[in-house]
C-alpha angles and dihedrals in degrees: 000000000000107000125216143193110266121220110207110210113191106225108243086186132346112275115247120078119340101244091241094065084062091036090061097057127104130173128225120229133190110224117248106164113033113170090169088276100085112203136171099263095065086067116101092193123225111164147034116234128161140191134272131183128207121198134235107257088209097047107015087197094062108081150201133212144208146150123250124201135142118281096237096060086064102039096039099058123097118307113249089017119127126223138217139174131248124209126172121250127247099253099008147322129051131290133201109245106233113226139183127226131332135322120278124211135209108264083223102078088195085062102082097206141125140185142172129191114254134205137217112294100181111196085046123119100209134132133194137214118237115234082233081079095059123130100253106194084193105037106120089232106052122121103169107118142166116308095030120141115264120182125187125196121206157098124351098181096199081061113030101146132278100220104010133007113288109195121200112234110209121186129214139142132258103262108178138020099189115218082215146003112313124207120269140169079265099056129267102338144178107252146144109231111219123198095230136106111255122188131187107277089050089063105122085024112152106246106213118196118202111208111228118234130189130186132181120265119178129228123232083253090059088251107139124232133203119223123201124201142142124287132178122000118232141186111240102169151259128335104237106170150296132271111239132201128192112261091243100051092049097113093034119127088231125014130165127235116265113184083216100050127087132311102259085194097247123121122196115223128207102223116252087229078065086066092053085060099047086055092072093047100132098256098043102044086055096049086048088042087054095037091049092051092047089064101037091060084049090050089054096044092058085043097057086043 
């Protein structure tokens, strides 16, 4: 048996998710029971969201939250049927996700996303994921690059939970960084193409992209290795949807997409810097612009004390 040199890494945190990105899903539900006392379990849920937070450009450390999904799980639900947001409780059960005013859309009506403006829900064990963490394509210091590993938490509607939200977590690799728009069933659209299986419930899911690093070990014989291993997570964006071919046409040299064939195995995915945008959508940047100064003044006041 050939010998090496071990290397001995001391484990900051297991390797898997990081627990925020699970702490940061919601489904949303429509509502199906309503006596007035809405609860969780009068939720039938439909669609994956999670939580970002912006923060203050006067006081970073005062921050904003809301709640991202794709456009078409909120658009595409029953007409007439309210929704609602489930979060997970701090020690167990469910909790309704309180939210503020209405949702917001992208201006762009090619980006398929949506947001609303959330308040405080103590007793929820949630998280959220700074925008600071967003995949950024044209940052100087990005390193994230084509055949890195993505992974997207969210709803599998055949196994939602029976006593608290139990996202899925599927796996997959960044396919494709298009140098321009690429044809969807929107139009010609900004997105990242995945190479992952997506189905209904994980629409809206955060698509979280993990930077591969690699550094030299050396071999008792002096011959250098190369190990490969994850680096830094990163938000890349929204699952939107798959690209889907008819059974028969699989193997064809040309086919054309039909929204009833077969999972290719391609996702498309709306940028996170999409999101960054949505955050200065009109409604939502003057809920952000009172709630900021709400706690600023309350900043101020403990300050003082």
């Amino acid at each position: 048996m050939k010998a090496i040199r071990v290397i001995r890494v001391r484990r900051i945190r297991p390797v898997g998710v990081p627990k925020i990105a699970l702490s940061s899903i919601g489904f949303i539900g429509e509502v199906v029971s309503d006596d007035g006392d809405l609860r969780p379990d009068d939720l039938d849920p439909v669609g994956t969201g999670f939580i970002v937070s912006v923060p203050c450009k006067e006081l970073p450390s005062i921050r904003t939250f809301c709640f991202v999904t794709a456009r078409h799980v909120i658009t595409g639900t029953s007409p007439g049927i309210d929704l609602a947001i489930s979060v997970n409780g701090r020690l167990s059960g469910r909790r309704i996700l309180e939210t503020e005013g209405e949702w917001c859309f992208h201006q762009d009506k090619t980006v398929d996303l949506a947001a609303i403006c959330l308040s405080t829900l103590p007793g929820s064990d949630v998280a959220s994921f700074a925008v600071e963490d967003f995949f950024d394509p044209d940052s100087e210091d990005n390193r994230i690059t084509v055949g890195d590993e993505v992974f997207f938490p969210g709803l599998f509607t055949r196994a939602p939970g029976q006593t608290q939200n139990t996202p899925i977590v599927r796996h997959g690799n960044l396919a494709l960084l298009p140098d321009g728009p690429i044809q969807t069933n929107e139009g010609l659209a900004d997105v990242y193409l995945i190479e992952a299986r997506s189905i209904g419930g994980i629409s809206g899911s955060p698509v979280f992209v993990r930077e591969s690093v690699s550094f030299i070990a050396e071999e008792e014989d002096g011959r250098r290795v190369s190990i490969t291993g994850i680096g830094e997570t990163r938000l890349l964006g929204v699952i939107q949807a798959h690209w889907d071919v008819k059974e028969n046409d699989i193997n064809a040299f040309e086919f054309a997409h039909n929204p009833k064939g077969v999972n290719m195995g391609v996702a498309l995915v709306v940028p996170a810097q999409k999101i960054v945008e949505l955050m200065e959508h009109p409604d939502i940047a003057a809920r952000r612009k009172k709630a900021e100064a709400e706690l600023m003044d309350r900043w101020k006041g403990l300050s003082e004390d």
